[in-house]
Backbone and ligand atoms as CSV (ligand in chain L), in Angstrom:
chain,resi,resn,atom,element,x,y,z
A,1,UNK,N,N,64.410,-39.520,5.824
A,1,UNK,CA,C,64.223,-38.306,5.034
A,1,UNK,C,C,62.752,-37.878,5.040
A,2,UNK,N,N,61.721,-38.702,4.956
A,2,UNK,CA,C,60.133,-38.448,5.152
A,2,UNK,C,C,59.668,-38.069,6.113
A,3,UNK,N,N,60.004,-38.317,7.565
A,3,UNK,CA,C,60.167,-37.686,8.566
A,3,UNK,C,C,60.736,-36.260,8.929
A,4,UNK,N,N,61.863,-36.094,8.339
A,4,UNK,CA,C,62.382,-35.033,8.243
A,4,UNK,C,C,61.431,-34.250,7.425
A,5,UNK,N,N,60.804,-34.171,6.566
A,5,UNK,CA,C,60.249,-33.621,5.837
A,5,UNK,C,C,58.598,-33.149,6.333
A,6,UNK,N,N,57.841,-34.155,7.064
A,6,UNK,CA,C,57.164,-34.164,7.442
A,6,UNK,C,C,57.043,-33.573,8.779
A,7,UNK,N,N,58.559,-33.388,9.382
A,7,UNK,CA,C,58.851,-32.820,10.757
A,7,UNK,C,C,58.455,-30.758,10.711
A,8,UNK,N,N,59.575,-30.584,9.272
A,8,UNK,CA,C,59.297,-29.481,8.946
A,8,UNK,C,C,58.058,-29.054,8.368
A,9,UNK,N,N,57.557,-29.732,7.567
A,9,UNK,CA,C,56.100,-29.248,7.103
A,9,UNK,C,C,55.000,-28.630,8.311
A,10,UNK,N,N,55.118,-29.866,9.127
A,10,UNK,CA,C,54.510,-29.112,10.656
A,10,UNK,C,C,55.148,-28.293,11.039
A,11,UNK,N,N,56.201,-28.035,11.615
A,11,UNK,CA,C,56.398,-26.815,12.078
A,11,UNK,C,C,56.028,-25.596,11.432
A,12,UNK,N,N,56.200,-26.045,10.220
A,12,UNK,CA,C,56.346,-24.460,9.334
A,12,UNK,C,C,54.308,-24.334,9.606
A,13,UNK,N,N,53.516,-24.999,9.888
A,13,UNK,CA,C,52.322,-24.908,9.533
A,13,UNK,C,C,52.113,-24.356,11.140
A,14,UNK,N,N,52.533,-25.078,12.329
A,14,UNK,CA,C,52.845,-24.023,13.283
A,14,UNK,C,C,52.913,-22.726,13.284
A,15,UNK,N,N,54.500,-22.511,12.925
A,15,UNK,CA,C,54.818,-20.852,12.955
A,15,UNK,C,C,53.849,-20.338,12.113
A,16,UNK,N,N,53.018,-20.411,11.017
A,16,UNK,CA,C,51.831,-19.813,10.708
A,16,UNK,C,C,51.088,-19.663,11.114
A,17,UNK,N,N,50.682,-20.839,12.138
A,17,UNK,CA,C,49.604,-20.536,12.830
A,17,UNK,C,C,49.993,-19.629,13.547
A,18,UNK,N,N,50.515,-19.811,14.687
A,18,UNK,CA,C,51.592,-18.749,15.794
A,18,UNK,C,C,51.535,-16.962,15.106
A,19,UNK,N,N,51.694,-16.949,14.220
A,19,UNK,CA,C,52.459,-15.428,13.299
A,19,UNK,C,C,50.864,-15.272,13.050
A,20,UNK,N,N,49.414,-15.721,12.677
A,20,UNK,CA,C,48.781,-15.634,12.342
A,20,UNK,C,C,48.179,-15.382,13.573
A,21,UNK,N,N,48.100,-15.848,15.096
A,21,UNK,CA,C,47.564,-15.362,16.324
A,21,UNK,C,C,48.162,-14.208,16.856
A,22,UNK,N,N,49.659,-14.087,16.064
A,22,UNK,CA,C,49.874,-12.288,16.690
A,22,UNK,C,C,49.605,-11.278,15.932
A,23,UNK,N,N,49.379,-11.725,14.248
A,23,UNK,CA,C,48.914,-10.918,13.822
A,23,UNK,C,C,47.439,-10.221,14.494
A,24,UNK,N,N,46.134,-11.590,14.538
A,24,UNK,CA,C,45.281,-11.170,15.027
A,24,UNK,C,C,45.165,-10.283,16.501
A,25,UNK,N,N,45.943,-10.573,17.127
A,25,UNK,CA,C,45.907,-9.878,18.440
A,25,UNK,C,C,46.707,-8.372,18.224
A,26,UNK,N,N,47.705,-8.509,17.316
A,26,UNK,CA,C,47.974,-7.072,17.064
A,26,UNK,C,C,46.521,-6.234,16.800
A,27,UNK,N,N,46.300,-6.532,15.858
A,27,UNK,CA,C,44.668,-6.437,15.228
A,27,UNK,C,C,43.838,-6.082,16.383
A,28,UNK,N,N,43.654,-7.144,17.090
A,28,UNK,CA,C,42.796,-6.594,18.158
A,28,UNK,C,C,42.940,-5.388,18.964
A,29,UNK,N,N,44.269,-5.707,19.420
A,29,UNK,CA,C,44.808,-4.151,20.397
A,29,UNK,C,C,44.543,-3.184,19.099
A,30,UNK,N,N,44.787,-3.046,18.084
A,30,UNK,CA,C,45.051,-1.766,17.444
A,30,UNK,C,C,43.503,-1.371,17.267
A,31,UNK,N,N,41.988,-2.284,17.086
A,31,UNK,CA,C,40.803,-2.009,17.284
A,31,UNK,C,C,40.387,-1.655,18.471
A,32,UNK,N,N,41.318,-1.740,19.455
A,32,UNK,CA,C,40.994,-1.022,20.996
A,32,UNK,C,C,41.128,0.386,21.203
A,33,UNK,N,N,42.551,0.650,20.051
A,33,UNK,CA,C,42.420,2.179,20.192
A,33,UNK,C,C,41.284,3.084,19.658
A,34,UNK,N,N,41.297,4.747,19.936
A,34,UNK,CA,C,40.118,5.305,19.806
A,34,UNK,C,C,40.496,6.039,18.138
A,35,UNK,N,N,39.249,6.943,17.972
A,35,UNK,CA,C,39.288,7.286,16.488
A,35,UNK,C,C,39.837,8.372,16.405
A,36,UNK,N,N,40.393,8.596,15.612
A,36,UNK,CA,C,41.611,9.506,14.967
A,36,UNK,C,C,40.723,10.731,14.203
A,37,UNK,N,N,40.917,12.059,14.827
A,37,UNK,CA,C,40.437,13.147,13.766
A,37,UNK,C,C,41.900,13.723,13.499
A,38,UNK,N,N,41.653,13.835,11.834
A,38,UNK,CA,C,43.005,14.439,11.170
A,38,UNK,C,C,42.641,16.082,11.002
A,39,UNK,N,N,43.700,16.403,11.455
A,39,UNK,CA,C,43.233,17.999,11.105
A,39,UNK,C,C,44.417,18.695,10.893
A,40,UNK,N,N,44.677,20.503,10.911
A,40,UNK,CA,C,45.987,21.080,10.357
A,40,UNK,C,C,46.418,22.162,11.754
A,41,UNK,N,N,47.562,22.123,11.907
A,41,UNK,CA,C,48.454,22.958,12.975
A,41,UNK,C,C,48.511,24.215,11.861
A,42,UNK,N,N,47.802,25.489,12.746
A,42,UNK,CA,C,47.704,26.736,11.648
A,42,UNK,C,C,48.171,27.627,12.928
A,43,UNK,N,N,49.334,28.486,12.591
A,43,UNK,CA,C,50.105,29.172,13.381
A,43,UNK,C,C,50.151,28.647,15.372
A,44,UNK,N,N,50.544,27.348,15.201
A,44,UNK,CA,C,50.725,26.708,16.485
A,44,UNK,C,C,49.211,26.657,17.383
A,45,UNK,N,N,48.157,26.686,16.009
A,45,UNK,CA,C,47.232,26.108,16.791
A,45,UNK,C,C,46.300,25.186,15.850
A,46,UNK,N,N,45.902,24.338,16.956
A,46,UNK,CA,C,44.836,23.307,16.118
A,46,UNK,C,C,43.540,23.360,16.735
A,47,UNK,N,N,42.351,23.152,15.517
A,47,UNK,CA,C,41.243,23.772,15.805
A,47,UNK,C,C,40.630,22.351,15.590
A,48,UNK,N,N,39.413,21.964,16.198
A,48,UNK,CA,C,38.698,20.950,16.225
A,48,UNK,C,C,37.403,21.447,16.870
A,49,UNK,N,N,35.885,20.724,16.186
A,49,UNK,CA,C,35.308,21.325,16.483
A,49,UNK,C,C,34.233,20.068,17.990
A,50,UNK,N,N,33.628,20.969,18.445
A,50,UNK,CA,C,32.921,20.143,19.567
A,50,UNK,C,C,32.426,18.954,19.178
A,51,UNK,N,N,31.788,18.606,17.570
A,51,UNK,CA,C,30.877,18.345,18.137
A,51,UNK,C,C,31.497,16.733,17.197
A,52,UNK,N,N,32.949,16.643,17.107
A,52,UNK,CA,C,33.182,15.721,16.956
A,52,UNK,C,C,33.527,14.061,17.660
A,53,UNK,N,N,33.102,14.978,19.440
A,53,UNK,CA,C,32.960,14.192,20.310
A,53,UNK,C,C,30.965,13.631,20.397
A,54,UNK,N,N,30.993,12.202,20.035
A,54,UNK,CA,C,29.625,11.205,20.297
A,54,UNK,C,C,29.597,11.481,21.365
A,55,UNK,N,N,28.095,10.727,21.460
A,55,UNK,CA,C,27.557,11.433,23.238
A,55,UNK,C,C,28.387,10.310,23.915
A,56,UNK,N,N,28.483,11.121,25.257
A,56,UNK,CA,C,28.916,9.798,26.056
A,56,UNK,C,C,30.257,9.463,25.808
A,57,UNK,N,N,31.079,10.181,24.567
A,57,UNK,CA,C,32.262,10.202,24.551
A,57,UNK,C,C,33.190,11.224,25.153
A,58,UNK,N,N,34.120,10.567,25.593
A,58,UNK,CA,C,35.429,11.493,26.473
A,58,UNK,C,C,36.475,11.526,26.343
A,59,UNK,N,N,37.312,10.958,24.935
A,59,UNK,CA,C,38.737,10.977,24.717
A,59,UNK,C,C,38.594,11.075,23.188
A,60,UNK,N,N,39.123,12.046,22.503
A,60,UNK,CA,C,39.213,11.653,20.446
A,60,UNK,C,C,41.100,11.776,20.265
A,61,UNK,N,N,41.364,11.387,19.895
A,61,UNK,CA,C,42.926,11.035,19.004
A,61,UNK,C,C,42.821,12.348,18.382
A,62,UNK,N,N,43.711,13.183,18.181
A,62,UNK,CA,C,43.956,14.739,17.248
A,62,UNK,C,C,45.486,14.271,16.434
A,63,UNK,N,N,45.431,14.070,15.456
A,63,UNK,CA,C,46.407,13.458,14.529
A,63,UNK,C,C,46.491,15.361,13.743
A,64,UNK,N,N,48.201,15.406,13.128
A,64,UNK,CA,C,48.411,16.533,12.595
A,64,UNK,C,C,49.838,16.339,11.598
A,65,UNK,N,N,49.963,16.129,10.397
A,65,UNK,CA,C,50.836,16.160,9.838
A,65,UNK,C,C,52.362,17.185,10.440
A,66,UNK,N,N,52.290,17.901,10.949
A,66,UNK,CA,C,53.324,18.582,11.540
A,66,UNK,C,C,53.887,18.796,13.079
A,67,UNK,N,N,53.365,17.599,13.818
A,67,UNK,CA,C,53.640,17.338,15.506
A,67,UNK,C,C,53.811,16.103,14.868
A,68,UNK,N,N,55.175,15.305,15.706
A,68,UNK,CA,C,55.586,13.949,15.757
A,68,UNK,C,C,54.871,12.879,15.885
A,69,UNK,N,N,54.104,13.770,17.381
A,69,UNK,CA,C,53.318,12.798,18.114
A,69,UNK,C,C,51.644,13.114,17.735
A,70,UNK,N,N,50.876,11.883,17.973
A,70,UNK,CA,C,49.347,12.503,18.199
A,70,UNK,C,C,49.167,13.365,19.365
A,71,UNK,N,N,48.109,14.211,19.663
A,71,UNK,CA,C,47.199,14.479,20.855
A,71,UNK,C,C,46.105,14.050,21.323
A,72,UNK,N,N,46.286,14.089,22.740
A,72,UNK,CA,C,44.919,13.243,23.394
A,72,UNK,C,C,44.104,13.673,23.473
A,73,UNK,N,N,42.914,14.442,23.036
A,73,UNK,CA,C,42.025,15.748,23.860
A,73,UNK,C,C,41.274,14.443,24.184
A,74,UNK,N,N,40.633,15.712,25.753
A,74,UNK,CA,C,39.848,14.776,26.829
A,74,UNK,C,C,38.710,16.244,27.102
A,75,UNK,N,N,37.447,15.403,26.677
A,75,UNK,CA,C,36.399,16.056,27.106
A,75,UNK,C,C,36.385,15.851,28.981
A,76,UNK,N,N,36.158,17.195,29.591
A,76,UNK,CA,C,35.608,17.122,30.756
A,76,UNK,C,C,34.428,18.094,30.755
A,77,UNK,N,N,34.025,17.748,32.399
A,77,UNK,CA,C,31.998,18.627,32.400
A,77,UNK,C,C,32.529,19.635,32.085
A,78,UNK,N,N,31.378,20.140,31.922
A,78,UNK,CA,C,31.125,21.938,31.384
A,78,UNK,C,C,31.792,22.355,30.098
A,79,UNK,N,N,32.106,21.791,28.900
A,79,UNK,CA,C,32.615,22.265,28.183
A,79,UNK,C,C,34.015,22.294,28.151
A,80,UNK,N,N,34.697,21.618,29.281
A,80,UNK,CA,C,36.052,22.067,29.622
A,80,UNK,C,C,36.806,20.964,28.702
A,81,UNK,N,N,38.317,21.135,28.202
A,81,UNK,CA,C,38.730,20.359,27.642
A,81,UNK,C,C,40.686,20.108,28.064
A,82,UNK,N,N,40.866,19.246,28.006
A,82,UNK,CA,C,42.638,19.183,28.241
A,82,UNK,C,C,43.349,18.499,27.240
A,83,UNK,N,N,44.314,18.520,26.493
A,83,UNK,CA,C,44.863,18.362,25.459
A,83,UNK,C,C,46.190,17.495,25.951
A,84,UNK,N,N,46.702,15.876,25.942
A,84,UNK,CA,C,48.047,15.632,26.024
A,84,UNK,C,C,48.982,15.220,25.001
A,85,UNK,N,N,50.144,15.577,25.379
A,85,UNK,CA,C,51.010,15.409,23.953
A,85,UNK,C,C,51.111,13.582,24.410
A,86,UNK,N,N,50.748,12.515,23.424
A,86,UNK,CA,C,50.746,11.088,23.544
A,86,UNK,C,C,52.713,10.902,22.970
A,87,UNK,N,N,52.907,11.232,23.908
A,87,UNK,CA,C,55.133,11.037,23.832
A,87,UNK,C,C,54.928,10.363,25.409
A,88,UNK,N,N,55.685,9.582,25.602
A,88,UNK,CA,C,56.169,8.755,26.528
A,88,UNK,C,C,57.131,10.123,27.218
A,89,UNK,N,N,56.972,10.129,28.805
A,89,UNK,CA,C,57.977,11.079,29.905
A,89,UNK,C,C,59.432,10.106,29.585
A,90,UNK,N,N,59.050,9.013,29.603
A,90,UNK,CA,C,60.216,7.934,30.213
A,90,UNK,C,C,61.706,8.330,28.603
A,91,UNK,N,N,61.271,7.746,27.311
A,91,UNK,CA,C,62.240,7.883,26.564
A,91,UNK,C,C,61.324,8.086,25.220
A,92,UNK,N,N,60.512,9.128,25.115
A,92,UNK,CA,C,59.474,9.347,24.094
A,92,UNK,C,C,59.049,8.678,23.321
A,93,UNK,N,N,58.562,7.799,23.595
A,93,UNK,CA,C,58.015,6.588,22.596
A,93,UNK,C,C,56.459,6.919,22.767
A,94,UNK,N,N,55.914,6.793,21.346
A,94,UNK,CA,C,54.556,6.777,21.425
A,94,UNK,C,C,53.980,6.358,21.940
A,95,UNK,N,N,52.429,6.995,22.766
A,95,UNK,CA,C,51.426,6.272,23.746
A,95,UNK,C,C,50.612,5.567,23.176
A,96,UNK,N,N,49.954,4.607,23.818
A,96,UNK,CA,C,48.753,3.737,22.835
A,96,UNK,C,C,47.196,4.562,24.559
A,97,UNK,N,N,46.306,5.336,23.765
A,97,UNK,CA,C,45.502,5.453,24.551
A,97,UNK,C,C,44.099,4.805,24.491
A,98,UNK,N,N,43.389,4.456,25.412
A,98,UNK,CA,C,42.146,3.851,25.116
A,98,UNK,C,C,41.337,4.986,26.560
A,99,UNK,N,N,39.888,4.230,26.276
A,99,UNK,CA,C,38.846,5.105,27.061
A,99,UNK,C,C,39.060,4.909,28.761
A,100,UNK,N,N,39.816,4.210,29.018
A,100,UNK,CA,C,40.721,4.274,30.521
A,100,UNK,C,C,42.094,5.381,30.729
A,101,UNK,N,N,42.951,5.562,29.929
A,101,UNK,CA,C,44.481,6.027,30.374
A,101,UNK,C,C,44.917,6.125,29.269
A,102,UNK,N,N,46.514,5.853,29.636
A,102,UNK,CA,C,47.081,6.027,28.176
A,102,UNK,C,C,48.540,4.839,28.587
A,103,UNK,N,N,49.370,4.093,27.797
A,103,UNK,CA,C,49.983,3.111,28.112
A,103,UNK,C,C,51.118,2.908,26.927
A,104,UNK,N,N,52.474,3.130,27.359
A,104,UNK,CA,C,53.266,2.903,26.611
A,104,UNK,C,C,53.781,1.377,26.997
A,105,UNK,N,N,53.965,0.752,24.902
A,105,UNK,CA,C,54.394,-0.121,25.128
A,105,UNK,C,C,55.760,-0.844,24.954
A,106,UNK,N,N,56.001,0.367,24.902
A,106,UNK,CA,C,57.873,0.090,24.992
A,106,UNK,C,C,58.308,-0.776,26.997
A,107,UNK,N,N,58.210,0.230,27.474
A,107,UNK,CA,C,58.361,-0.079,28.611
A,107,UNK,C,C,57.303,-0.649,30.078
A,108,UNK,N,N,56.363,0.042,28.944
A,108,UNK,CA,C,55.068,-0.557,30.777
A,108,UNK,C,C,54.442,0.794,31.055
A,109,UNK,N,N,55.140,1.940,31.037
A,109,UNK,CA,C,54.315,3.433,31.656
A,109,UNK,C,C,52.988,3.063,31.596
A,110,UNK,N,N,52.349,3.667,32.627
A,110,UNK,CA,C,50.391,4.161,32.473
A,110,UNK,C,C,50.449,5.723,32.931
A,111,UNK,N,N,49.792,6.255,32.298
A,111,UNK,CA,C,49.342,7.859,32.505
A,111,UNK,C,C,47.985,8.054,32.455
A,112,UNK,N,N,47.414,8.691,33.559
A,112,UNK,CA,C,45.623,8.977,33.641
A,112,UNK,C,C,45.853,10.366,32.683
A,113,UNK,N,N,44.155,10.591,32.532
A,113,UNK,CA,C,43.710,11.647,31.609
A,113,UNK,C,C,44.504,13.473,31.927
A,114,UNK,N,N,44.852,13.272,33.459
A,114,UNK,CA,C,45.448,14.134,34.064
A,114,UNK,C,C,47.070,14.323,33.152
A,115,UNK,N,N,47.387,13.191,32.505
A,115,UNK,CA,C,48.587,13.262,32.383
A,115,UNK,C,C,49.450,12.132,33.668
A,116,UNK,N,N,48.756,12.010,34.625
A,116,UNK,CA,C,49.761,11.809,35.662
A,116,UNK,C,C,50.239,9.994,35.473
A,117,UNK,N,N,51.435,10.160,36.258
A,117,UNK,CA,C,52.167,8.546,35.930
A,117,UNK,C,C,51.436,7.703,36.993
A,118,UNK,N,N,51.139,7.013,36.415
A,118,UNK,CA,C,50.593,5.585,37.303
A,118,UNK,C,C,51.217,4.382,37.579
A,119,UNK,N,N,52.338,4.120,36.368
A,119,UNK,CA,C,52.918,3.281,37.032
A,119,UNK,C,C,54.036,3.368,35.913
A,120,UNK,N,N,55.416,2.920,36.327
A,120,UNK,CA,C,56.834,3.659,35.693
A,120,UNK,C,C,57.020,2.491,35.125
A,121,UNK,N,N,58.394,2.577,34.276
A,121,UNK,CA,C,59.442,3.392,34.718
A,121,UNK,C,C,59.108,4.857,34.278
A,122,UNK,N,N,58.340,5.624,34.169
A,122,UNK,CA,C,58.128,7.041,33.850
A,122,UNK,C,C,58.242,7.845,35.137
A,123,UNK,N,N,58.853,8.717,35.233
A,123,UNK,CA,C,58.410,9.637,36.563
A,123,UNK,C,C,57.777,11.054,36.362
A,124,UNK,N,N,58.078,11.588,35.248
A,124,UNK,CA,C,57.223,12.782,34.888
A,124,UNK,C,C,56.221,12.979,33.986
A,125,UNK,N,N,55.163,13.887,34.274
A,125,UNK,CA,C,53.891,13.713,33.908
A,125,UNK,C,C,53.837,14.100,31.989
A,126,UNK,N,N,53.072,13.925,31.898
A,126,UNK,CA,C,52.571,13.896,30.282
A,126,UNK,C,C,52.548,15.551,29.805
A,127,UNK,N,N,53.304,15.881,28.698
A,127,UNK,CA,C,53.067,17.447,28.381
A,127,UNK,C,C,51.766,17.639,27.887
A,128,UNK,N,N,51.192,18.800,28.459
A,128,UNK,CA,C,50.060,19.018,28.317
A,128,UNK,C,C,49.872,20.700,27.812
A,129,UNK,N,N,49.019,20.854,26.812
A,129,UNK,CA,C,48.669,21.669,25.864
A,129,UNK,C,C,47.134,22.896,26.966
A,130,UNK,N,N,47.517,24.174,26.118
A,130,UNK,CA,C,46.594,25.168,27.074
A,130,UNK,C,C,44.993,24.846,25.980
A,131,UNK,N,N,43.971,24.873,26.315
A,131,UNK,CA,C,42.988,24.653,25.507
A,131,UNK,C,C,42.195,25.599,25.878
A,132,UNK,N,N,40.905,26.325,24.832
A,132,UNK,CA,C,40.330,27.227,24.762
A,132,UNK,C,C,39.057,26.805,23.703
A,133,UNK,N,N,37.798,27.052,24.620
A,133,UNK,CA,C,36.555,26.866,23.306
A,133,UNK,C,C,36.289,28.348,23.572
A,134,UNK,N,N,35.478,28.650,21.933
A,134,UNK,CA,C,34.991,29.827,21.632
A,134,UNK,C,C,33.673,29.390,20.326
A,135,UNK,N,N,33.054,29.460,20.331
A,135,UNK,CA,C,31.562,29.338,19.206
A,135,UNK,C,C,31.759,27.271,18.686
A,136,UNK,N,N,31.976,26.892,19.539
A,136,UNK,CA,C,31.959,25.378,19.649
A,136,UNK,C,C,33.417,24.660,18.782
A,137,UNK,N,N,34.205,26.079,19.001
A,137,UNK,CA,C,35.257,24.744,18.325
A,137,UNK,C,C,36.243,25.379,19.575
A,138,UNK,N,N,36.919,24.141,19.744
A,138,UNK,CA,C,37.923,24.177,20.504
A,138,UNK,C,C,39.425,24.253,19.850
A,139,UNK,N,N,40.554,25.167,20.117
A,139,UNK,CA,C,41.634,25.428,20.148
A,139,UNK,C,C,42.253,25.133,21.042
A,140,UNK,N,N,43.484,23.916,20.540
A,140,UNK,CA,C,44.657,23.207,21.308
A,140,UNK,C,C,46.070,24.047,20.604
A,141,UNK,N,N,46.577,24.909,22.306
A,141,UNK,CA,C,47.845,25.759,21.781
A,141,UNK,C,C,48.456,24.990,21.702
A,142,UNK,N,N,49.846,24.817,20.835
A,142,UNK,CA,C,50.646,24.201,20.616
A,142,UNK,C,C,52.209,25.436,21.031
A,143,UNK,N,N,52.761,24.730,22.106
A,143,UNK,CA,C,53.724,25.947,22.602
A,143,UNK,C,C,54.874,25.281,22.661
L,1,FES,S1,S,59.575,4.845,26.728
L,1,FES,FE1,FE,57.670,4.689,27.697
L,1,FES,S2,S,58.034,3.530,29.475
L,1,FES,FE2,FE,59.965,3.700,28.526
Protein backbone atom coordinates (compact mmCIF):
# COMPACT_ATOMS: atom_id res chain seq x y z
CA UNK A 1 0.00 0.00 0.00
CA UNK A 2 3.12 2.57 0.66
CA UNK A 3 4.36 1.95 -2.55
CA UNK A 4 1.30 2.38 -4.13
CA UNK A 5 1.02 5.53 -2.60
CA UNK A 6 4.31 6.68 -3.10
CA UNK A 7 4.01 5.39 -6.83
CA UNK A 8 1.20 7.94 -7.28
CA UNK A 9 2.54 10.81 -5.38
CA UNK A 10 5.34 10.80 -8.09
CA UNK A 11 3.52 10.63 -10.83
CA UNK A 12 1.10 13.16 -9.90
CA UNK A 13 4.36 15.45 -9.15
CA UNK A 14 5.34 14.48 -12.78
CA UNK A 15 2.21 15.42 -14.60
CA UNK A 16 2.81 18.83 -12.85
CA UNK A 17 5.81 19.12 -13.81
CA UNK A 18 4.91 18.05 -17.55
CA UNK A 19 1.46 20.53 -17.50
CA UNK A 20 3.80 23.14 -16.00
CA UNK A 21 6.46 22.83 -19.20
CA UNK A 22 3.46 23.25 -21.59
CA UNK A 23 2.12 25.75 -19.85
CA UNK A 24 5.48 27.59 -20.10
CA UNK A 25 6.03 26.93 -23.70
CA UNK A 26 2.50 27.91 -24.48
CA UNK A 27 3.73 31.13 -22.79
CA UNK A 28 6.58 31.30 -24.78
CA UNK A 29 4.99 30.89 -28.29
CA UNK A 30 2.24 33.30 -27.25
CA UNK A 31 5.39 36.00 -26.28
CA UNK A 32 6.55 35.33 -29.89
CA UNK A 33 3.57 36.81 -31.25
CA UNK A 34 3.55 40.57 -32.29
CA UNK A 35 1.61 43.54 -30.55
CA UNK A 36 -1.90 44.00 -30.93
CA UNK A 37 -3.38 47.63 -31.78
CA UNK A 38 -7.13 47.65 -30.80
CA UNK A 39 -9.05 49.92 -32.77
CA UNK A 40 -12.92 50.42 -34.32
CA UNK A 41 -14.38 49.20 -37.91
CA UNK A 42 -16.31 52.69 -38.80
CA UNK A 43 -18.41 52.18 -41.96
CA UNK A 44 -16.18 49.09 -43.23
CA UNK A 45 -13.19 50.89 -42.57
CA UNK A 46 -10.40 50.81 -40.06
CA UNK A 47 -8.15 53.60 -39.48
CA UNK A 48 -4.72 53.24 -37.83
CA UNK A 49 -2.29 55.65 -37.69
CA UNK A 50 1.50 55.43 -39.15
CA UNK A 51 3.19 56.03 -36.65
CA UNK A 52 2.21 53.12 -34.61
CA UNK A 53 4.72 51.14 -36.46
CA UNK A 54 8.60 51.33 -34.24
CA UNK A 55 11.41 51.90 -36.42
CA UNK A 56 12.56 48.97 -38.03
CA UNK A 57 9.19 47.52 -37.58
CA UNK A 58 7.17 45.67 -40.39
CA UNK A 59 4.16 43.71 -39.22
CA UNK A 60 1.44 45.25 -36.19
CA UNK A 61 -1.67 42.84 -35.28
CA UNK A 62 -5.06 45.24 -36.08
CA UNK A 63 -7.53 43.64 -33.56
CA UNK A 64 -11.42 45.02 -34.02
CA UNK A 65 -14.33 44.06 -31.97
CA UNK A 66 -16.51 43.50 -35.11
CA UNK A 67 -14.24 41.15 -37.70
CA UNK A 68 -13.90 37.50 -36.35
CA UNK A 69 -10.55 37.45 -37.25
CA UNK A 70 -7.46 39.85 -36.50
CA UNK A 71 -5.58 41.74 -39.41
CA UNK A 72 -2.10 41.58 -40.42
CA UNK A 73 -0.97 45.04 -41.71
CA UNK A 74 2.52 44.85 -43.23
CA UNK A 75 4.55 47.91 -43.60
CA UNK A 76 6.36 47.96 -47.04
CA UNK A 77 9.06 50.82 -48.62
CA UNK A 78 7.60 53.97 -49.48
CA UNK A 79 4.82 54.25 -47.30
CA UNK A 80 3.09 51.37 -48.93
CA UNK A 81 1.01 49.09 -46.81
CA UNK A 82 -0.99 45.52 -47.29
CA UNK A 83 -3.55 44.40 -44.93
CA UNK A 84 -4.28 40.27 -44.40
CA UNK A 85 -7.34 38.83 -43.08
CA UNK A 86 -5.24 36.22 -40.30
CA UNK A 87 -8.29 33.19 -41.23
CA UNK A 88 -6.65 30.09 -42.33
CA UNK A 89 -7.48 29.36 -46.68
CA UNK A 90 -7.45 25.65 -45.55
CA UNK A 91 -10.65 25.47 -42.88
CA UNK A 92 -10.52 29.10 -41.22
CA UNK A 93 -8.83 28.69 -38.23
CA UNK A 94 -6.95 31.48 -36.81
CA UNK A 95 -3.31 32.46 -37.90
CA UNK A 96 -0.56 32.81 -35.31
CA UNK A 97 1.81 35.56 -37.13
CA UNK A 98 5.32 36.51 -36.15
CA UNK A 99 8.05 38.91 -37.88
CA UNK A 100 8.74 35.98 -40.55
CA UNK A 101 5.07 34.72 -42.02
CA UNK A 102 2.11 33.72 -40.66
CA UNK A 103 1.37 29.85 -39.47
CA UNK A 104 -1.64 28.03 -38.67
CA UNK A 105 -1.71 25.73 -35.97
CA UNK A 106 -4.43 23.61 -36.55
CA UNK A 107 -2.97 21.99 -39.48
CA UNK A 108 0.71 23.14 -40.44
CA UNK A 109 -0.25 26.05 -43.25
CA UNK A 110 2.66 28.87 -43.67
CA UNK A 111 1.64 32.05 -45.58
CA UNK A 112 4.37 34.89 -46.51
CA UNK A 113 3.50 38.62 -46.03
CA UNK A 114 2.20 38.35 -49.69
CA UNK A 115 -0.48 36.23 -48.36
CA UNK A 116 0.93 33.41 -50.42
CA UNK A 117 0.88 29.52 -49.22
CA UNK A 118 4.13 28.12 -48.43
CA UNK A 119 3.42 25.11 -47.32
CA UNK A 120 -0.27 23.22 -47.08
CA UNK A 121 -2.52 21.63 -46.57
CA UNK A 122 -3.74 25.24 -47.67
CA UNK A 123 -3.91 25.93 -51.37
CA UNK A 124 -5.37 29.38 -51.56
CA UNK A 125 -3.85 32.53 -50.73
CA UNK A 126 -4.71 34.71 -47.66
CA UNK A 127 -7.71 37.40 -48.16
CA UNK A 128 -6.30 40.47 -48.49
CA UNK A 129 -7.74 43.99 -47.73
CA UNK A 130 -7.34 47.33 -50.32
CA UNK A 131 -5.21 49.87 -48.16
CA UNK A 132 -4.87 53.61 -48.54
CA UNK A 133 -2.63 56.34 -46.53
CA UNK A 134 -3.72 59.92 -46.56
CA UNK A 135 -2.14 62.65 -43.74
CA UNK A 136 -0.29 59.57 -41.97
CA UNK A 137 -3.03 57.39 -41.08
CA UNK A 138 -3.67 54.54 -42.98
CA UNK A 139 -7.16 53.04 -44.00
CA UNK A 140 -7.74 49.16 -44.21
CA UNK A 141 -11.08 48.62 -46.54
CA UNK A 142 -12.93 46.10 -45.19
CA UNK A 143 -15.08 44.60 -48.28
S1 LIG B 1 -7.15 25.13 -40.89
FE1 LIG B 1 -5.21 25.97 -41.27
S2 LIG B 1 -4.07 24.36 -42.14
FE2 LIG B 1 -6.02 23.51 -41.78
Amino acid sequence: MESRRKFIKNSCSFCVAVASLGAMSSLISSCSTLDVYKTELVDQIIQVPENIFLENEKVKIIRTNKIDFDILLIKKPEQKYSALLMKCSHLDNALVANTSGLTCNLHGSKFNFNGDVLAGPAINPLTQFKTNTHNQIIQIIIT
